[in-house]
N, C-alpha and C positions, 0 to 999 in steps of 0.2 A: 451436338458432338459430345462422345463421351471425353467424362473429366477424368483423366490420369491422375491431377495432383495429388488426391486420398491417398494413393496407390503408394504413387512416388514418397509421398512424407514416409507413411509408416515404412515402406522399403527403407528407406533411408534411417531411421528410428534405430530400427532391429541391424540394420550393418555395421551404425556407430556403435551398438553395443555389443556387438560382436568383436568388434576391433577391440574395446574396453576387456577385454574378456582374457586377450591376447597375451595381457600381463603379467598374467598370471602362470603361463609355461616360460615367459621369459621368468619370472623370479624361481622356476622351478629350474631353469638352465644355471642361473646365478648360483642358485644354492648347491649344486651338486657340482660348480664350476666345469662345466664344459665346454664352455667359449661359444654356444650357440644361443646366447641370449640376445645380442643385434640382433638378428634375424624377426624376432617375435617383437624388439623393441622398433623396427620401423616398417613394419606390415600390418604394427596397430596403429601407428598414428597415420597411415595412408587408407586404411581401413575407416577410424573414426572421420578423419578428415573429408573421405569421400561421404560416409553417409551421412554427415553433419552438414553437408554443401544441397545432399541431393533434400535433406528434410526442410531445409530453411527457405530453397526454393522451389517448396511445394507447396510451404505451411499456408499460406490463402486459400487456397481451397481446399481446408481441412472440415470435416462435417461428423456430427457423433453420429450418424444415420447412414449408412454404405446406402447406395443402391445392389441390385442382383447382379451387374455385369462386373461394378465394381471390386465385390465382395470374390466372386471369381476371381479376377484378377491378384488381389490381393492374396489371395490364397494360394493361388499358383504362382506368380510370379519370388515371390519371400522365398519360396524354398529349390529356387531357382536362382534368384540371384546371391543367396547365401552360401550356398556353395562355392560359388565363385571365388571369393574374398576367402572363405575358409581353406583355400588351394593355395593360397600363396603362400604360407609358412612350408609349405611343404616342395614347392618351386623353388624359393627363394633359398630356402637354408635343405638341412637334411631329409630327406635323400634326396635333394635336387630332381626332385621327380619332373617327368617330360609336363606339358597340360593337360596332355589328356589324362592319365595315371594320379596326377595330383588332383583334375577334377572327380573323376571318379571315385578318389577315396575319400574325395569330404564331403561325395553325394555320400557316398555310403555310411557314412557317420552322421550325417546329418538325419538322412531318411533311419538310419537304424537296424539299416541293411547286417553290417559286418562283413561285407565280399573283402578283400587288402589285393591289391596289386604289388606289398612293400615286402619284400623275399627275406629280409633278414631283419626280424623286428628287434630281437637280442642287441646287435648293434645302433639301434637310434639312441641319437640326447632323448636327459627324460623330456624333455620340455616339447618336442615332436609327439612321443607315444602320450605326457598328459592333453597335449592340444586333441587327439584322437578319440580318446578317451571324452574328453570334454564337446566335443562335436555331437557323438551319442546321447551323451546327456543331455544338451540344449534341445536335441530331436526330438528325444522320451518326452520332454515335457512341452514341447511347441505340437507335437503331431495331439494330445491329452486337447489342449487347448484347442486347436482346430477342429477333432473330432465332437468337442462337445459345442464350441460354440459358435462355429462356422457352417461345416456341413450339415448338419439343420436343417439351418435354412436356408442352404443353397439345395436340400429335398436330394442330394446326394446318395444313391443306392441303402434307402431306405433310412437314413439315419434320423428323419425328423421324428421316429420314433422315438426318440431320446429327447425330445423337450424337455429339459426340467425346470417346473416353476425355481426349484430355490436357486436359479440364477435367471429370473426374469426380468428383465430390463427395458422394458415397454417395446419388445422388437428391434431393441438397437444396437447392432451387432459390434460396435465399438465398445463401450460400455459391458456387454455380455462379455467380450473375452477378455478385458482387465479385471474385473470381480473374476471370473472362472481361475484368471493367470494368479489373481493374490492367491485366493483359499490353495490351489492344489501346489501354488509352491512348497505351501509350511508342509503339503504333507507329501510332497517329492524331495526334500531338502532330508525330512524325519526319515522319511523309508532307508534313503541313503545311508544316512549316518548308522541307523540300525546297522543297517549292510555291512558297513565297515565295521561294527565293532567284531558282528560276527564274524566275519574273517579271518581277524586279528581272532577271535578265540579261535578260529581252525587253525592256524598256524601260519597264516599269511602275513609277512611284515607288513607296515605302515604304508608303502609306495604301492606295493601288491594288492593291496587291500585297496586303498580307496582308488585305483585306476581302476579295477575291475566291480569296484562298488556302481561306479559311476555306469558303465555299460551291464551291469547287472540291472538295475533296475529301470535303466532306458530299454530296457531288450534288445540290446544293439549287440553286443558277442565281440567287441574288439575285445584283443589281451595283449597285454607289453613281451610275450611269449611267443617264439615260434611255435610252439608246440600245440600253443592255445591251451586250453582251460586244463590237459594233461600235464602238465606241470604241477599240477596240485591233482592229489589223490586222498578220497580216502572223507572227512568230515566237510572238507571247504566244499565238494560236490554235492552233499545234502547242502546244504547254504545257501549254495545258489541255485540247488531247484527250487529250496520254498521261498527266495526275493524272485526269481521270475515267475511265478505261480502269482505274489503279492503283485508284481508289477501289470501283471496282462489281466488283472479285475478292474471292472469300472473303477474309476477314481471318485466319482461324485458318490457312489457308497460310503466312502473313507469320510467325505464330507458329512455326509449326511451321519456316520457315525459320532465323528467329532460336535456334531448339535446336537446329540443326545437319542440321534435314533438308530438302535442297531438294528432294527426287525427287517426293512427292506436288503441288506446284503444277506439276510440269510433265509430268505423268502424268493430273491432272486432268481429266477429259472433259468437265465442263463450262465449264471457262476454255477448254479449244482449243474448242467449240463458238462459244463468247461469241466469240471475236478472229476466227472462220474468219466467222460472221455481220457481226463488224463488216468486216471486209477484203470479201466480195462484196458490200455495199451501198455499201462507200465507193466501190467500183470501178465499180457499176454506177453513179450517181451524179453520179460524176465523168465519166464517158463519156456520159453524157445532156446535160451541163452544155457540154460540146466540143460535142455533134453538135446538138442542139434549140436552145441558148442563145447559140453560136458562144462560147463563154469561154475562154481561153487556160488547156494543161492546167496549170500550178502553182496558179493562183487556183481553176480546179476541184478538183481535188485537195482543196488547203486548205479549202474553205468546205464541200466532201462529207467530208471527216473528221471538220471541226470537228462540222456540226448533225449528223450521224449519230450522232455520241459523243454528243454532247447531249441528241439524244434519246432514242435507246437506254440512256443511264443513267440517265434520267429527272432530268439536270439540269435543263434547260431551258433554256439560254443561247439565245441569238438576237445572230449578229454581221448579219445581213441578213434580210429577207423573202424567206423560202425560195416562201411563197406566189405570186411576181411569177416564179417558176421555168417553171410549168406546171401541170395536174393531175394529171401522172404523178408529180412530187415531192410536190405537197401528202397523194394518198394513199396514197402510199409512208411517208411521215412519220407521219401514225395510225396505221397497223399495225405502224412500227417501235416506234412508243413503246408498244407493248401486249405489247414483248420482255421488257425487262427485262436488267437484268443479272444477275448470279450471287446465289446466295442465300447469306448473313451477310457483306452486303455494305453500303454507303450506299445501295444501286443501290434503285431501285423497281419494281414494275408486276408482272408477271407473274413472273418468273423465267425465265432456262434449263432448270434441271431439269427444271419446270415440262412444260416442250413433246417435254425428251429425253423423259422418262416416261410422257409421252401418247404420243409416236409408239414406243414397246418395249414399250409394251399394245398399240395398231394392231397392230404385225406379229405380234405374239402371238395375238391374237383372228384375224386373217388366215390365219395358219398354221394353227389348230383347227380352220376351216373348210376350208380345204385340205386337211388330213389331219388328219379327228376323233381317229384314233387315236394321234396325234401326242403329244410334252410338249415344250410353248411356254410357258417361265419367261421373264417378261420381267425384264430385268438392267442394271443400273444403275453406271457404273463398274466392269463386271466382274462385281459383284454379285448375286444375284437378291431380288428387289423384292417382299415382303410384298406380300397383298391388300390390308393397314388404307390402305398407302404410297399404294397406286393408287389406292384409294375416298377418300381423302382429298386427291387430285391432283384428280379429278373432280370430288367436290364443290368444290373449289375453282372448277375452270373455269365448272361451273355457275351457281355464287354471283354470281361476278363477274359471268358475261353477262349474268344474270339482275337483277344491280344494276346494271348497263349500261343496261340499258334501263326502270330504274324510274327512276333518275335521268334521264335523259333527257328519260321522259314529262314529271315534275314539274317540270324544268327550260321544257319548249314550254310548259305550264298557266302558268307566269307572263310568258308572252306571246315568249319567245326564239325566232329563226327553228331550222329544224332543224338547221341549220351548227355553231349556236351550243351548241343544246342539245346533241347527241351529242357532240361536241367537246369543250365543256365538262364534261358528265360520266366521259368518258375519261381525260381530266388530272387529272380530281379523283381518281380510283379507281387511276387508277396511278401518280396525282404526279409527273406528268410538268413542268407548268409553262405553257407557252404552249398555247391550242387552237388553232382556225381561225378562218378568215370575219373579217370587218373590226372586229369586236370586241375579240373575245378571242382572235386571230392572235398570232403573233409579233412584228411593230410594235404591237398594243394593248393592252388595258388592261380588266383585273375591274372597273374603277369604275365601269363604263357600268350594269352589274349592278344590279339591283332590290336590295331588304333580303332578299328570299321567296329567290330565286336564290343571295345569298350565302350564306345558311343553310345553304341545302341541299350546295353544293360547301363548303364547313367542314367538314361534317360526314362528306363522301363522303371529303374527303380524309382524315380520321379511320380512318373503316371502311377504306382502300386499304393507307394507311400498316400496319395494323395484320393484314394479310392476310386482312381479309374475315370470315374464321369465327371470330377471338376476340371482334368486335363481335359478331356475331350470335346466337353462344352465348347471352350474356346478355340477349340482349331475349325470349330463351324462358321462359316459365311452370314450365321445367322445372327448368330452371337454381338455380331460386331455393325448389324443395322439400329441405327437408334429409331 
């Protein structure tokens, strides 16, 4: 029979500390005396208290060693049941949001999504909009962590290309992602602070600054603003294109520069991919923005950096209605946001390797047909690329389209136009943030959303956030025969 306890401890682990966490928008309520600091003072000691009960009666069958179904579980289930717990400040105190509205926003902070169901952000205590803020950040750096030391080895659409010896830990996937969690802390903790200082040089006060530090380099795109990231124009827009550009590069680069080697991030083929993609869209973009919209080139430039960063990393900021553009930007902007940035990154959606890898099968399978008698290894930073690598890239691709358009359907069956539905299921699976159409655009808002719709985008964001085939693993029959 499989053994849950693993599961359940570290479940438990990660919920107490969650709740620990909680204190910290109470003492933000405190300070700015709002009268909405009970709320965050007894949602964390229900919070620690729950995950402190469920750890202690797990801890016996605690093992530094997962096994496979385990490690699944654990990986799915964390970022599932941490949303939950993360809902309740938002139930309990402001905005007294319904469950489903309050689970969906702290999927979406968690995963790094950025969708809001919360119609008037101007109006929350700060200690709601920093818990927000603060849910993105735990995401940025828990999804960092999973990408590098989970999926691996769960052979997860292609990720076990990313073994890195300098966190080898004889295969033991416990051990792997506490060394992986220390090192990339110091250097998600530095990025931040960076973040904020720059801000504060743009012009952004202290409270502005570090909420939006915090979702700036998680790639998550909340903002304490209705407006969103338009509220600030002008230098704080460069700022947070180069921390989300910093944020969606592999992290274990950063490590490996910190020991003294810088030549792999700049040898890297998929960061010069990632920057050479972002540079011909911002340029095409901005040359569209001159010649179609008549815009003067510094404001083009600036607002084709900004939303391209944005949505190529799957933040989701919105300083403007890119939609009031044309339809050449509007569906310029769906296919960008289905890029991705780089993988063991904050970054979301698809990935780079992702497309390098598909198109180094293409010429491969090109060339065989060209000349049967040919040998076409397709090669991957120099490398050559195992079959498992490539059947696990594809299934990937498949999955996804394949959940592209099932969410979709079910999204139109609770009555949404097709704009909305495709759109919406897009952002959800690649957590991106903003969709299309007058809705769920850029200027609007998840709350127009049924209860059936938000469901289903909670959940997609789940499956996207988690690359697809560790949710799907387990909803299999197979999954679950020992």
């Amino acid at each position: 029979m499989l053994d849950l306890r693993p599961v359940g401890y570290l479940a438990g682990l990660l919920v107490a500390a969650l709740g620990a966490t909680m204190l910290v928008p109470m003492g933000a309520d405190i300070f700015y005396r709002n009268g909405h600091w009970p709320v965050f003072a007894e949602t964390a000691i229900l919070t620690m208290a729950t995950g402190a009960m469920l750890s202690l009666a797990c801890a016996g069958g605690v093992r530094d060693r997962l096994s496979l179904q385990q490690t699944f579980l654990v990986t799915t289930s964390v970022w599932l049941i941490l949303p939950i717990f993360g809902a309740l400040p938002f139930m309990l105190g402001a905005p007294e949001a319904r469950p489903v509205d309050a689970f969906f926003e702290a999927m979406s902070g968690l995963t790094t999504t950025g969708a809001t169901v919360f119609t008037d952000l101007d109006a929350l205590p700060h200690g709601t909009l920093l818990w927000r803020s603060m849910l993105q950040w735990f995401g940025g750096i828990g999804i960092v962590v999973v990408a590098m030391a989970f999926l691996p080895e769960l052979r997860v659409g292609g990720m076990q290309i990313f073994r890195s010896e300098a966190f080898d830990t004889g295969g033991k996937v416990l051990p792997r992602a506490a060394e992986i969690a220390s090192r990339i802390s110091v250097i998600y903790l530095a990025l931040t602070v960076l973040n904020i200082l720059a801000y504060l040089a743009a012009g952004l006060d202290g409270w502005e600054a570090l909420n939006h530090a915090l979702t700036t380099i998680s790639t998550g795109g909340f903002s304490i603003y209705n407006a969103s990231f338009g509220a600030f124009q002008g230098p704080a827009e460069y700022v947070a294109s180069v921390f989300m550009i910093l944020a969606s590069l592999p992290f274990v680069r950063y490590v490996q520069i910190l020991a003294g080697q810088a030549q792999p991030i700049l040898r890297d083929t998929q960061i010069r991919a990632y920057l050479w993609v972002i540079a011909v869209l911002v340029g095409v973009m901005a040359v569209y923005r001159v010649v179609a919209n008549g815009d003067h080139a510094e404001h083009a430039l600036r607002e084709g950096i900004f939303n391209v960063t944005s949505i190529i990393s799957g933040t989701g900021y919105a300083s403007v209605d890119y939609q009031l553009w044309g339809s050449f930007p509007v569906v310029a902007f769906f296919f960008i946001g289905l890029i991705g940035g780089c993988a063991g990154s904050t970054a979301c959606s698809i990935k780079v390797f992702r497309y390098q890898l598909f198109f180094a099968s293409l010429r491969a399978q090109i060339g065989k047909i060209h000349s049967p008698h040919g040998v076409f290894t397709p090669r991957y930073d120099g490398r050559p690329v195992g079959q498992d690598v490539l059947n696990s890239v594809m299934s990937f691709f498949v999955a996804f389209i394949v959940l592209l358009g099932i969410v979709s359907v079910l999204l139109a069956l609770t009555g949404l136009d097709t704009v909305t539905s495709v759109s919406g299921a897009a952002t959800a699976l690649a957590n991106i943030g903003p969709g299309l159409g007058p809705i769920i655009g850029p200027s609007g808002n998840f709350e127009p959303l049924n209860d059936t719709a938000t469901w289903i985008l909670s959940f997609g964001m789940l499956i996207g956030r988690l690359e697809v085939m560790a949710v799907l693993v387990i909803l299999t029959t197979r999954f679950w025969r020992v």
